[in-house]
N, CA and C atoms as an extended XYZ file, in Angstrom:
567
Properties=species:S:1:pos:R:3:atomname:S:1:resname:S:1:resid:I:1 pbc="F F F"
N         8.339       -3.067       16.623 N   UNK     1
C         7.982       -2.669       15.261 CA  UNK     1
C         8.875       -3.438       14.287 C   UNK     1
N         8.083       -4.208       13.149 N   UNK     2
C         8.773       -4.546       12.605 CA  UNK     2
C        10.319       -3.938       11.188 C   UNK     2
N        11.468       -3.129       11.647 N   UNK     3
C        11.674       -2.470       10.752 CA  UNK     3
C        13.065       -3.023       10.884 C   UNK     3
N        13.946       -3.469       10.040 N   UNK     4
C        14.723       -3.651        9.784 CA  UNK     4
C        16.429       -2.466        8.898 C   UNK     4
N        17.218       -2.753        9.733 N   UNK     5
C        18.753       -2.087        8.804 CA  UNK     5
C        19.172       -2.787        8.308 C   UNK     5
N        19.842       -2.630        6.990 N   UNK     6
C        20.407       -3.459        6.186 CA  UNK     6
C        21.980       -2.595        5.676 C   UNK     6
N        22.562       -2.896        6.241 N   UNK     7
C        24.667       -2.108        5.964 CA  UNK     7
C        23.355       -0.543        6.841 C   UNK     7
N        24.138        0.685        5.627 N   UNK     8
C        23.794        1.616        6.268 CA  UNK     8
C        22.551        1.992        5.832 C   UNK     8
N        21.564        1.298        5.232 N   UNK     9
C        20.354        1.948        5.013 CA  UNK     9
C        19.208        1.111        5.849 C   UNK     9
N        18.195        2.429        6.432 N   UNK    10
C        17.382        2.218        7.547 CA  UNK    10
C        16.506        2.793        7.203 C   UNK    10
N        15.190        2.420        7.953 N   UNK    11
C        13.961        3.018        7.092 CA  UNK    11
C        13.921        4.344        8.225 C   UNK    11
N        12.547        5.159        7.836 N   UNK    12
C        12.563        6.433        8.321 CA  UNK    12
C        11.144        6.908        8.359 C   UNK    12
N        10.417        6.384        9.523 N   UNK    13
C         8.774        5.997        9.627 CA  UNK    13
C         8.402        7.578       10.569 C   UNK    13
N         7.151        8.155       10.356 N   UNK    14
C         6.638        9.233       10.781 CA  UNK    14
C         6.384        8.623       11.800 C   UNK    14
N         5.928        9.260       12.791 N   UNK    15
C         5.642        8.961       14.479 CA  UNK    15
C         4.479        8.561       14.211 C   UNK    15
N         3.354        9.222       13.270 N   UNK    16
C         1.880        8.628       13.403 CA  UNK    16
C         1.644        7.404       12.204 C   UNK    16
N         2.877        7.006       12.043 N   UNK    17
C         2.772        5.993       10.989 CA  UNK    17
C         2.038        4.894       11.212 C   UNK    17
N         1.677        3.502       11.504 N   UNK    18
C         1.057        2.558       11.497 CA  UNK    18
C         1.766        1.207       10.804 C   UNK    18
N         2.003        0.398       11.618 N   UNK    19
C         2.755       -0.789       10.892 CA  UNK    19
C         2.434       -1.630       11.419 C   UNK    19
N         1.422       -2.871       10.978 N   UNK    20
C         0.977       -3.784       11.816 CA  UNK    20
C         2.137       -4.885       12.255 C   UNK    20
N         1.931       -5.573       13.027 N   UNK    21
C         3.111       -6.644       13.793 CA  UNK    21
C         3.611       -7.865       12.622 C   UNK    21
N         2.696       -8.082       11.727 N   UNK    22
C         3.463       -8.866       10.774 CA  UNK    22
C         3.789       -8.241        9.746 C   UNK    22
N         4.142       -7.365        9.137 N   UNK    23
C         4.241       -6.166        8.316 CA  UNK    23
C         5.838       -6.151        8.279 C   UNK    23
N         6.651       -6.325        7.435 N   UNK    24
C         8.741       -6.139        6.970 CA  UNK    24
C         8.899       -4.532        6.882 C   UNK    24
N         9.572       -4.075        6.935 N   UNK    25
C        10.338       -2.536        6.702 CA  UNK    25
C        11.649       -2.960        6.661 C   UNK    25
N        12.360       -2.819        5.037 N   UNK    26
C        13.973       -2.851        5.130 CA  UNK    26
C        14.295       -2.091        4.328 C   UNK    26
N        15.463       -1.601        5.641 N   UNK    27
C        16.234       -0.661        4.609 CA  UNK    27
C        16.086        0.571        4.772 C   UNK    27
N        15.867        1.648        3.261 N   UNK    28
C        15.960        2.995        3.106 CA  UNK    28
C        13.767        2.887        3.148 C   UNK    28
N        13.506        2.962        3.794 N   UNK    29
C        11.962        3.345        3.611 CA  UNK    29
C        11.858        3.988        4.276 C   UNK    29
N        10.966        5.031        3.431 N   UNK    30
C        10.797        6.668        4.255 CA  UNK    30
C         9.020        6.214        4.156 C   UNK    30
N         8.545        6.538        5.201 N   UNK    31
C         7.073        6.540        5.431 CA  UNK    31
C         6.293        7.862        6.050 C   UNK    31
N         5.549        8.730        5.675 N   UNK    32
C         5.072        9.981        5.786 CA  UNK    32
C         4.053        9.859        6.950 C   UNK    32
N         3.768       10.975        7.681 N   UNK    33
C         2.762       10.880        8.501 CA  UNK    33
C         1.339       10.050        7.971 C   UNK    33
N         1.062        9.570        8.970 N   UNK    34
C        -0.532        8.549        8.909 CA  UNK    34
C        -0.543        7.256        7.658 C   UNK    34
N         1.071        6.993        7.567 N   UNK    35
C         0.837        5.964        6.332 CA  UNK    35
C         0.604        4.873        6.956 C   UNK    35
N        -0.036        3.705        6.413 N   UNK    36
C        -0.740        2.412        7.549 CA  UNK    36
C        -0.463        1.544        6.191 C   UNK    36
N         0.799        0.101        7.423 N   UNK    37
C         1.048       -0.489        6.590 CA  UNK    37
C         0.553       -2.214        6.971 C   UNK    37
N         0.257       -2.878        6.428 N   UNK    38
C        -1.437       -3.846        6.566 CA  UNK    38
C        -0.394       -5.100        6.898 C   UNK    38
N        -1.277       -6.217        7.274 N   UNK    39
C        -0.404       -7.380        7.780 CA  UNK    39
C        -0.114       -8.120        6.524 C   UNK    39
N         1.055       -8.620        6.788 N   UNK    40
C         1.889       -9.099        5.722 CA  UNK    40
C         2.483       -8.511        4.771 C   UNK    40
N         1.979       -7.274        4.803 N   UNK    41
C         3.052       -6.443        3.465 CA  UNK    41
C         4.391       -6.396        4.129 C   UNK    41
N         5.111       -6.257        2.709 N   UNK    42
C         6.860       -6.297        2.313 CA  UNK    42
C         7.339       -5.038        1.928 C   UNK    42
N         7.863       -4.042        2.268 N   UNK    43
C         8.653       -3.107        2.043 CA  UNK    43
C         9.947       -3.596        1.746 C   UNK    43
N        10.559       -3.743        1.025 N   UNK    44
C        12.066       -4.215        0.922 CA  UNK    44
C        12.759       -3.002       -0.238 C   UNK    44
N        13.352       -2.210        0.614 N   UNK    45
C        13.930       -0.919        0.149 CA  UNK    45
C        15.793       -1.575        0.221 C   UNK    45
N        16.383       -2.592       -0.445 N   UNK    46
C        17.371       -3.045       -0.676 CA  UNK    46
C        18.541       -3.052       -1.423 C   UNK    46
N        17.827       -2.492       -2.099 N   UNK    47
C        17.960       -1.255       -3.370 CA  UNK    47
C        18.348       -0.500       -3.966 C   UNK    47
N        17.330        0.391       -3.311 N   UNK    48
C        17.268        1.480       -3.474 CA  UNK    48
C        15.949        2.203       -2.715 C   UNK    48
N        15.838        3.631       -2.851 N   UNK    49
C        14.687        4.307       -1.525 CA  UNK    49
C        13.241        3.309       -2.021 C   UNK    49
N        12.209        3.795       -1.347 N   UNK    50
C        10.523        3.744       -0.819 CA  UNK    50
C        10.568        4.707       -0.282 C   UNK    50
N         9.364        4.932       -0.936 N   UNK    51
C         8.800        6.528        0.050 CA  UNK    51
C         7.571        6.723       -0.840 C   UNK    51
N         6.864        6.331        0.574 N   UNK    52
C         5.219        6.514        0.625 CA  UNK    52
C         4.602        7.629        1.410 C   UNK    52
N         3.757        8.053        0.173 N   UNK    53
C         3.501        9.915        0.899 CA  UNK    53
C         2.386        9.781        1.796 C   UNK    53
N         2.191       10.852        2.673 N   UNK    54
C         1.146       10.916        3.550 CA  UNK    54
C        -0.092       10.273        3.378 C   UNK    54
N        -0.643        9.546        4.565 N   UNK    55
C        -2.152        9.046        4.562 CA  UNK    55
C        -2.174        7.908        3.447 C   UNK    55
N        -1.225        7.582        2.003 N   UNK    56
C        -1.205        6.566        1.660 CA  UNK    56
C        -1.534        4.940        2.512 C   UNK    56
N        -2.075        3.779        1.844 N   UNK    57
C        -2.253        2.708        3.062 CA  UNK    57
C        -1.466        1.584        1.925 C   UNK    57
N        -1.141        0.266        2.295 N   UNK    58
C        -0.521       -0.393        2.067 CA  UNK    58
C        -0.766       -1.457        2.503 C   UNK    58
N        -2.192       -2.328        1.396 N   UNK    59
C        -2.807       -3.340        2.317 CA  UNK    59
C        -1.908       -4.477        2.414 C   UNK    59
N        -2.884       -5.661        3.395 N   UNK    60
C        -2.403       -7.146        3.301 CA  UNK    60
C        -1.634       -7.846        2.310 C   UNK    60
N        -0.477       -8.234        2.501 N   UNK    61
C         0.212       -9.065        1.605 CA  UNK    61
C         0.774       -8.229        0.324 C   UNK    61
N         0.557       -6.892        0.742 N   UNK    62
C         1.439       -6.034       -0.936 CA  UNK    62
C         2.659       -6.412       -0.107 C   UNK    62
N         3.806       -6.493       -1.707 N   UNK    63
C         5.528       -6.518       -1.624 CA  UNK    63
C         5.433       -5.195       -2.459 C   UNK    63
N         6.319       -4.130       -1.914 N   UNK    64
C         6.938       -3.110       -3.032 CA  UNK    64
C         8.500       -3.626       -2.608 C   UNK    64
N         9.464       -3.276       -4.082 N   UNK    65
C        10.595       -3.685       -3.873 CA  UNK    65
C        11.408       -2.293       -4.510 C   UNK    65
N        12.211       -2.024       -4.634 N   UNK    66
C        12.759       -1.157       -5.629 CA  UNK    66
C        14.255       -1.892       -6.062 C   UNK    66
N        14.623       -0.817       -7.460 N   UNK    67
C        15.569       -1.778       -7.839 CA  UNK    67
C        16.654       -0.552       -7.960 C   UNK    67
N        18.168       -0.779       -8.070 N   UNK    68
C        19.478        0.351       -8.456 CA  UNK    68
C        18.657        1.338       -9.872 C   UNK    68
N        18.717        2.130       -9.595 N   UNK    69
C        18.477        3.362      -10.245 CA  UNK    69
C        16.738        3.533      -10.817 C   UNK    69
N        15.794        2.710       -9.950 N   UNK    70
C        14.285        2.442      -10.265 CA  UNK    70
C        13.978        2.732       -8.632 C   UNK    70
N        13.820        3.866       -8.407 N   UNK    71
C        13.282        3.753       -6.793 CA  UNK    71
C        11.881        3.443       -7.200 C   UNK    71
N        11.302        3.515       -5.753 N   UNK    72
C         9.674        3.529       -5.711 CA  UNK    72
C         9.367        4.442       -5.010 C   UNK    72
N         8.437        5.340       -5.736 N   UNK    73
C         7.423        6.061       -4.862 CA  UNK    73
C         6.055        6.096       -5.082 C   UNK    73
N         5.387        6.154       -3.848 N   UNK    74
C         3.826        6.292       -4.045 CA  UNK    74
C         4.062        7.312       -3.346 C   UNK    74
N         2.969        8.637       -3.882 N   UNK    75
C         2.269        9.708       -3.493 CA  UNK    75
C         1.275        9.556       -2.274 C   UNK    75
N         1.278       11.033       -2.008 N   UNK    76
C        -0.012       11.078       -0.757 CA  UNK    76
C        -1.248       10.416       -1.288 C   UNK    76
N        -2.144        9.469       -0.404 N   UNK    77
C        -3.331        9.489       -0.193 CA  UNK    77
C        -3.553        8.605       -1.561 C   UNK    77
N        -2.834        7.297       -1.402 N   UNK    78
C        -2.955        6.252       -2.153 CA  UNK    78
C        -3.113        4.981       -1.383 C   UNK    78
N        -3.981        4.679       -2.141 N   UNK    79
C        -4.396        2.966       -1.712 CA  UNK    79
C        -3.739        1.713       -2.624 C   UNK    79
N        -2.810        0.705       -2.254 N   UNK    80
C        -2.392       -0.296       -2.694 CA  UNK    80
C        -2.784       -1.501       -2.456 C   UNK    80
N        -4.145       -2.154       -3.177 N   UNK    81
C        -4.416       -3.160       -2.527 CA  UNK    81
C        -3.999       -4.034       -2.186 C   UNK    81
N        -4.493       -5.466       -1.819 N   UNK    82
C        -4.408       -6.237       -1.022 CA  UNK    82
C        -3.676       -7.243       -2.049 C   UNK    82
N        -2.404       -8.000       -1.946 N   UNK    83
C        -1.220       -8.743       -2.861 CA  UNK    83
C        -0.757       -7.834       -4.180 C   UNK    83
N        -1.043       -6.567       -3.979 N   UNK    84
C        -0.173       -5.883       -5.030 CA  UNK    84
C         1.172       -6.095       -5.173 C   UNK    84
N         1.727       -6.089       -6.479 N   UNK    85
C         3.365       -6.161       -6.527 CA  UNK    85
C         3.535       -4.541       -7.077 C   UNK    85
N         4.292       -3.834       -6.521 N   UNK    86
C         4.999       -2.261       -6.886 CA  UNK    86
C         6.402       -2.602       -7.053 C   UNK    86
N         6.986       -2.597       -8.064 N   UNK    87
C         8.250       -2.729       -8.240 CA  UNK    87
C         8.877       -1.474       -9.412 C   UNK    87
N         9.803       -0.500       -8.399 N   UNK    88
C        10.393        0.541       -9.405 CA  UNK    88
C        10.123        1.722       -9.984 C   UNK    88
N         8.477        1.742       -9.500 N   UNK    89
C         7.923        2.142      -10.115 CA  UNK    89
C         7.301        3.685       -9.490 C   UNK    89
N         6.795        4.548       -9.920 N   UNK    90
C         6.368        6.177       -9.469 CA  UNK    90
C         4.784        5.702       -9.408 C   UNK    90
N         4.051        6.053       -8.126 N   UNK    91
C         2.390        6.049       -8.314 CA  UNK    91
C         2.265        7.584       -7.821 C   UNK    91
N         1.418        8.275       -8.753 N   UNK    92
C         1.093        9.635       -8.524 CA  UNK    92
C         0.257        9.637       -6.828 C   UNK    92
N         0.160       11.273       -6.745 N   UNK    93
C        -0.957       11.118       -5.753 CA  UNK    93
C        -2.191       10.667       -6.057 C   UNK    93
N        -3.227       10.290       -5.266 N   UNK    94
C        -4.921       10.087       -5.280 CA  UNK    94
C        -5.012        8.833       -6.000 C   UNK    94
N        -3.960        7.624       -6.345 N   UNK    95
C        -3.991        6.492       -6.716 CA  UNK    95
C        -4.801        5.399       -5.734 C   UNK    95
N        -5.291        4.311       -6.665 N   UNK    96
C        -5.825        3.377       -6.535 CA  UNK    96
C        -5.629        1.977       -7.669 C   UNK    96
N        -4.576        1.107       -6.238 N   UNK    97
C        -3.939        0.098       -7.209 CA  UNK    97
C        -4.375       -1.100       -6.931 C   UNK    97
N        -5.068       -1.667       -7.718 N   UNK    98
C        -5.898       -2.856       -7.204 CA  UNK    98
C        -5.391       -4.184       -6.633 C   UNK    98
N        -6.766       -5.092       -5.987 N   UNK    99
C        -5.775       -5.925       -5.461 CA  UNK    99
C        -5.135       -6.987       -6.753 C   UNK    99
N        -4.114       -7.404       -6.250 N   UNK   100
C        -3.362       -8.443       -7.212 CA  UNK   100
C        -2.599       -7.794       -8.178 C   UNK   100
N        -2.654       -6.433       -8.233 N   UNK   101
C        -2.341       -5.889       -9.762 CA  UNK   101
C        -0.930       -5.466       -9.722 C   UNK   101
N         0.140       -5.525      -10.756 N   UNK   102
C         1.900       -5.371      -10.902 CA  UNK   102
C         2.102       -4.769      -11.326 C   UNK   102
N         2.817       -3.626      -10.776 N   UNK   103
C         2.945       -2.724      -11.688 CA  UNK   103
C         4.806       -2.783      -11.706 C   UNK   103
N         5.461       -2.601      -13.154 N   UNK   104
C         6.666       -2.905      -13.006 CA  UNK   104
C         7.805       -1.563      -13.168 C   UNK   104
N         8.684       -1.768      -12.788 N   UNK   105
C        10.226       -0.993      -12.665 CA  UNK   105
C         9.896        0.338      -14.008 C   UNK   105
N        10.140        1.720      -13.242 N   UNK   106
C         9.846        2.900      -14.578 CA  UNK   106
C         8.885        3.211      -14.473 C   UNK   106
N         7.918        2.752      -14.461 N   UNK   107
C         5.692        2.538      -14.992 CA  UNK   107
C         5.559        3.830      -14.114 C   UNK   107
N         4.652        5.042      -14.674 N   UNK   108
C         4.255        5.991      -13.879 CA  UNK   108
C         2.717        5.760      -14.133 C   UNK   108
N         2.201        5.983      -12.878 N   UNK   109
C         0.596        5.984      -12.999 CA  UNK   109
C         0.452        7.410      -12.386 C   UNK   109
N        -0.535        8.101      -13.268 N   UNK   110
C        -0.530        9.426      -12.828 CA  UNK   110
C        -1.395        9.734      -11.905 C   UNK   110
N        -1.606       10.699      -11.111 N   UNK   111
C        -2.593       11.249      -10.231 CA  UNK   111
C        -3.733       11.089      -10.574 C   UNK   111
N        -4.502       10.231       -9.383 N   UNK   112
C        -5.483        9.857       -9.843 CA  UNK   112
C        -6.276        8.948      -10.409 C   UNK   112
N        -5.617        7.998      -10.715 N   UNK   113
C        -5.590        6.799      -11.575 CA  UNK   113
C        -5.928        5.811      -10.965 C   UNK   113
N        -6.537        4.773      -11.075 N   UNK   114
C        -7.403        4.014      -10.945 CA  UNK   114
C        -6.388        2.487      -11.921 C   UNK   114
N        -5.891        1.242      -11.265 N   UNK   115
C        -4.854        0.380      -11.294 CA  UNK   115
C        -6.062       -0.664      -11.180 C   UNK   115
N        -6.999       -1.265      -12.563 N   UNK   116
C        -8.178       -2.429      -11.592 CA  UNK   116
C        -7.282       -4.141      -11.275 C   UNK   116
N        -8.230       -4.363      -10.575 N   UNK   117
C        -7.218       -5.275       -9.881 CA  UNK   117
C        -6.533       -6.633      -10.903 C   UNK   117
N        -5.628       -7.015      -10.780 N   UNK   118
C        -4.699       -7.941      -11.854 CA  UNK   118
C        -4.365       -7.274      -13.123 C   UNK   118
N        -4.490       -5.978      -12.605 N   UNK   119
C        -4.044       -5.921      -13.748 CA  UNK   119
C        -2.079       -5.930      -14.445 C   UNK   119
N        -1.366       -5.844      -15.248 N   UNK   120
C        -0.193       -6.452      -15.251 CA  UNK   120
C         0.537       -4.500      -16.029 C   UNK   120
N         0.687       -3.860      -15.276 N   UNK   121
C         1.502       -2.237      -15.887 CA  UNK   121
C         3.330       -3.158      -16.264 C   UNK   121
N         3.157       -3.169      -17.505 N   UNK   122
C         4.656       -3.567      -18.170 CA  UNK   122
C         5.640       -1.660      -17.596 C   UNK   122
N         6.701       -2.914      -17.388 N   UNK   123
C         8.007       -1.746      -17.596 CA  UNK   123
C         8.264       -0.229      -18.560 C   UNK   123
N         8.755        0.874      -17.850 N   UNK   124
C         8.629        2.077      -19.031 CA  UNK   124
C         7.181        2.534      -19.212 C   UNK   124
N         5.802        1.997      -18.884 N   UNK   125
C         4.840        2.369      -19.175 CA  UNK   125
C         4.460        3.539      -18.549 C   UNK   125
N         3.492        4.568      -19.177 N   UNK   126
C         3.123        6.064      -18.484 CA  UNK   126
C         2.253        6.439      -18.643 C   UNK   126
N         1.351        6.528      -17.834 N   UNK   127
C        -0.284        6.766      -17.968 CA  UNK   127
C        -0.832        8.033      -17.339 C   UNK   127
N        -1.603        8.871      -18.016 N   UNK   128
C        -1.932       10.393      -18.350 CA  UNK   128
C        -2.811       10.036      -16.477 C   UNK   128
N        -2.887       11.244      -16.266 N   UNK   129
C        -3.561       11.192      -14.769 CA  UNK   129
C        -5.512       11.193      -15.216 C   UNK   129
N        -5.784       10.288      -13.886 N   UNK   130
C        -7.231       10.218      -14.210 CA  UNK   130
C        -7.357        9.006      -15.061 C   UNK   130
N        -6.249        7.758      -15.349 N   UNK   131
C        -6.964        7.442      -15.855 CA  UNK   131
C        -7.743        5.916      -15.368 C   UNK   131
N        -8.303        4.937      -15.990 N   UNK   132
C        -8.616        3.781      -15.658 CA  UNK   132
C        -8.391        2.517      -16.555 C   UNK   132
N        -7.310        2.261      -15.431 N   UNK   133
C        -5.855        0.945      -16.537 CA  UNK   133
C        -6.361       -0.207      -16.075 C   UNK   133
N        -6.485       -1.144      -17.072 N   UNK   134
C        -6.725       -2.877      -16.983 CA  UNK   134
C        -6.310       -3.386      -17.557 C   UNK   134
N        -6.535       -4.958      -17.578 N   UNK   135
C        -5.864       -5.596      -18.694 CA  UNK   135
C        -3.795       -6.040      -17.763 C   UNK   135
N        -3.519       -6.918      -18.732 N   UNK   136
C        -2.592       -7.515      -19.321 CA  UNK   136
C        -2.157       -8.301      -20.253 C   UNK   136
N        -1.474       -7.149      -20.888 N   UNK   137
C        -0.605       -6.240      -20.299 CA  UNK   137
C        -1.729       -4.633      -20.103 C   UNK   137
N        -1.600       -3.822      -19.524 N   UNK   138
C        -2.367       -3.073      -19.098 CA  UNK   138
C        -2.192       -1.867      -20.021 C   UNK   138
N        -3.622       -1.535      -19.909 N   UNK   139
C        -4.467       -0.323      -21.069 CA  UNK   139
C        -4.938        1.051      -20.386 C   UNK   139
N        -4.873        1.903      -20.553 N   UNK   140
C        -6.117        2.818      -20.036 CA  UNK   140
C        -7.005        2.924      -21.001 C   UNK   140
N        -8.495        2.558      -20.601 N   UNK   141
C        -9.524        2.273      -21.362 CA  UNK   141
C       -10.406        3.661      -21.138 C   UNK   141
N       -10.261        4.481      -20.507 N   UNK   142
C       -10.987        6.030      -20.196 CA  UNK   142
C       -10.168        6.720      -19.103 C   UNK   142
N       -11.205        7.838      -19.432 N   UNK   143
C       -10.669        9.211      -17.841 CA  UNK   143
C       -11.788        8.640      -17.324 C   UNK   143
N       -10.764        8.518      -16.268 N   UNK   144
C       -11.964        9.146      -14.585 CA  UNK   144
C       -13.075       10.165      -14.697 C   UNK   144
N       -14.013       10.294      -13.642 N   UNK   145
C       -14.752       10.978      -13.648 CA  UNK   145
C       -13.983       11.950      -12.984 C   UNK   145
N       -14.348       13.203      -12.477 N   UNK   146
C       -14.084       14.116      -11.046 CA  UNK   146
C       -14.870       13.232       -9.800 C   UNK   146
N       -15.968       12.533       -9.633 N   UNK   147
C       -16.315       11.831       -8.578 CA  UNK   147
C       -15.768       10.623       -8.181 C   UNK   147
N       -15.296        9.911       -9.485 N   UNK   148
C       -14.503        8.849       -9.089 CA  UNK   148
C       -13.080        8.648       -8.385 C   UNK   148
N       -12.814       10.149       -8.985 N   UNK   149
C       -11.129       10.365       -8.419 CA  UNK   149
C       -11.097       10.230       -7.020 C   UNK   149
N       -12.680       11.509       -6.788 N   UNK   150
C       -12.454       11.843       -4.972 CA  UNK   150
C       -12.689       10.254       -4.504 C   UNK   150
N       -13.447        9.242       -4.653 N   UNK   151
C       -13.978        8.160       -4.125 CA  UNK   151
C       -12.587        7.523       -4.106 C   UNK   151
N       -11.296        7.662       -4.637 N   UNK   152
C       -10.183        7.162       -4.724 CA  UNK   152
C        -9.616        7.423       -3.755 C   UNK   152
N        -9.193        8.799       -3.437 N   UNK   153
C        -9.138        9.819       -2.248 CA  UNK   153
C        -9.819        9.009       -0.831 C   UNK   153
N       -10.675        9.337       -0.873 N   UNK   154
C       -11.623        8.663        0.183 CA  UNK   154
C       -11.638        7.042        0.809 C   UNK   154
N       -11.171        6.624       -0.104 N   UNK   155
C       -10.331        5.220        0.546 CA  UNK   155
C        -9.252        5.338        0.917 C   UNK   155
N        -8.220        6.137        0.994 N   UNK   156
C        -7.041        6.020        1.526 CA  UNK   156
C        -7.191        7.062        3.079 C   UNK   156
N        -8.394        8.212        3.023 N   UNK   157
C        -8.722        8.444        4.335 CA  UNK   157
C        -8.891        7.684        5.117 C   UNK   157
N        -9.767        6.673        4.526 N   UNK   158
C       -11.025        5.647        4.928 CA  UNK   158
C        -9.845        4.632        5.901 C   UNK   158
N        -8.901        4.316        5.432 N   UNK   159
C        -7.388        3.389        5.383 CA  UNK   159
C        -6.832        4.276        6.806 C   UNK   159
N        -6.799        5.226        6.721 N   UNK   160
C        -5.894        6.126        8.045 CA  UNK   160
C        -6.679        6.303        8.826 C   UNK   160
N        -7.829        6.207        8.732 N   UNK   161
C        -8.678        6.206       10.009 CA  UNK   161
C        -8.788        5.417       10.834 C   UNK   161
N        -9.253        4.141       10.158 N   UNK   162
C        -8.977        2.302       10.391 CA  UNK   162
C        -7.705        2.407       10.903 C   UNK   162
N        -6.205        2.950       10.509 N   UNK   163
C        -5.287        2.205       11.127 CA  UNK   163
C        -5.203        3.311       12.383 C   UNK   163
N        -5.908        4.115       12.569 N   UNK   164
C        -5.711        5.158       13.819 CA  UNK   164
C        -6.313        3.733       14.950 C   UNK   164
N        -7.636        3.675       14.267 N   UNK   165
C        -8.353        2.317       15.519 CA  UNK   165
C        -8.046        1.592       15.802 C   UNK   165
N        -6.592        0.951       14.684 N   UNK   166
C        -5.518       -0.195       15.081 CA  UNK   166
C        -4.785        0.226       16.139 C   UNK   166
N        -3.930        1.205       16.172 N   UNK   167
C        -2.665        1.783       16.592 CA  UNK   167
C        -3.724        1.698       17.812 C   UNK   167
N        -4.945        2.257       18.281 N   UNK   168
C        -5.336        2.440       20.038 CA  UNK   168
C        -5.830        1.275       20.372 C   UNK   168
N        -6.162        0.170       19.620 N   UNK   169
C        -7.234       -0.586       20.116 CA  UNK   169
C        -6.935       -1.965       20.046 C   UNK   169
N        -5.869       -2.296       18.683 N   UNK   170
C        -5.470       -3.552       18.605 CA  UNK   170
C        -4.521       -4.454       19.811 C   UNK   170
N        -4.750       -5.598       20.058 N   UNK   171
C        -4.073       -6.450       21.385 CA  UNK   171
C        -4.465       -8.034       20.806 C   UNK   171
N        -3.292       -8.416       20.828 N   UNK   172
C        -2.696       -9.804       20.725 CA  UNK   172
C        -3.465      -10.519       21.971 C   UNK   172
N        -3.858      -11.748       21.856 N   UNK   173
C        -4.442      -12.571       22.174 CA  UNK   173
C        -3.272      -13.434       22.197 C   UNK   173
N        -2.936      -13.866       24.199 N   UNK   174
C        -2.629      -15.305       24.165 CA  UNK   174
C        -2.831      -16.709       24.242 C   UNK   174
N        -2.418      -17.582       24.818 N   UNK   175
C        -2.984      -18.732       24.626 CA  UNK   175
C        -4.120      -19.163       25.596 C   UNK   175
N        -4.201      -18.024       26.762 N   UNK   176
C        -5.108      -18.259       27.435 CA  UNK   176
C        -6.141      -17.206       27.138 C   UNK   176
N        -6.374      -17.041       25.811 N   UNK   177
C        -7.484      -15.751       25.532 CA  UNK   177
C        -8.703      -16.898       25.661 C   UNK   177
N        -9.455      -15.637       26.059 N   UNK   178
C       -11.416      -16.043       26.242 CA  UNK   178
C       -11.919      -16.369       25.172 C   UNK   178
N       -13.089      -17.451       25.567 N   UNK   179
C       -13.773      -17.606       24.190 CA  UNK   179
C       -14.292      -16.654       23.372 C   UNK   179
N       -15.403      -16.638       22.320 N   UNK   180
C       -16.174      -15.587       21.420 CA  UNK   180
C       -16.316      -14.997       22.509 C   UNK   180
N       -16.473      -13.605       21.916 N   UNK   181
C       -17.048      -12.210       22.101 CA  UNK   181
C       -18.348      -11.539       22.166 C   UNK   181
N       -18.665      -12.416       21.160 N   UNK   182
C       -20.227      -12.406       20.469 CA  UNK   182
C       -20.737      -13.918       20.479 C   UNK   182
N       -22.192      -13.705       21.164 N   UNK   183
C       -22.735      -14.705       21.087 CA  UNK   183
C       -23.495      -15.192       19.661 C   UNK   183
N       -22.787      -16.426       18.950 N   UNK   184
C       -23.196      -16.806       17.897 CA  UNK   184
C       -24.464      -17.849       17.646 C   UNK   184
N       -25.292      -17.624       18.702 N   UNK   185
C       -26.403      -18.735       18.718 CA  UNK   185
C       -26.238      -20.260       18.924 C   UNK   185
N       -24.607      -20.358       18.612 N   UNK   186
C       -24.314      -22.006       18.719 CA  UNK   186
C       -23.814      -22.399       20.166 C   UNK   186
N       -24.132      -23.430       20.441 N   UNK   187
C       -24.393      -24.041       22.241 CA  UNK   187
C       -22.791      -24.595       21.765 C   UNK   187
N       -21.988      -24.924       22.582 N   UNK   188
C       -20.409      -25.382       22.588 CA  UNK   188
C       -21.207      -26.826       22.818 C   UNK   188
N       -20.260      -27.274       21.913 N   UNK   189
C       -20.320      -29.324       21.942 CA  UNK   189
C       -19.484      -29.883       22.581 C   UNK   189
């Protein structure tokens, strides 16, 4: 597993956690039952803590970092897409942070909230729960629906389920792995 100590701080992963093989853990990172953390993401708790709440997922290529007196936390049953930057920053529960999108050191996104992707959350910023932030520097342009929230929800299930099928099913391929799996109609040249 990839998890790293740094002096005396060590991360602190639930047993049903999920951490794919190219995936960093340093440091103070606390990870809650069923959190699934995607290939290439960066945890670097160097800092100061991380701590990602239950069933939260943590796709491909996100870095969260935290900084001296700016921890990071994400809430239960949040999705961080795919090259997100989290730095410092508080994500409520039932979040959805898009891919590419930064959110910086302070920035609270409230429960519920909806992060569309690139978007740029400046420092100190604090956004009412429910809502839906874009832009950079980033806006909330409306509330959520009540259906949109759960559909927020429902991807980060969607995320712990998938990494349950990782954790039983995934296997490295060596250099003597078999050809396709699936026959693709094409004759080998």
């Amino acid at each position: 597993m990839p998890l790293y100590a740094l002096d005396d701080r060590r991360p602190d992963v639930h047993d049903t956690a999920w951490i794919a093989p190219s995936a960093d853990v340093i440091g103070q990172a606390i990870l809650a039952e069923k959190v699934s953390l995607w290939f290439g993401a960066v945890l670097r708790a160097d800092n100061g803590v991380i701590r990602v709440g239950a069933r939260s997922n943590v796709q491909d290529g996100a870095v969260l970092h935290s900084d001296p007196g700016s921890p990071l936390t994400i809430g239960s049953d949040c999705t961080v897409g795919h090259r997100a930057v989290l730095h410092g920053c508080t994500i409520e529960d039932g979040c959805l942070i898009g891919m590419g999108a930064t959110v910086l050191n302070d920035a609270v996104i409230g429960a519920g909230s909806l992060v569309g992707a690139g978007a740029l959350v400046t420092e100190g910023k604090v956004f009412a729960p429910g809502s839906l932030i874009v832009g950079a520097p980033a806006r909330a342009v409306r509330t959520l629906e009540p259906g949109e929230i759960a559909r927020l929800r429902e991807s980060a299930t969607g995320y712990a389920s998938r990494a349950a099928q990782y954790a039983a099913d995934l296997q490295p391929l060596g250099e003597d792995r078999p050809g396709p799996a699936v026959d693709d109609g094409v004759a080998p040249a």
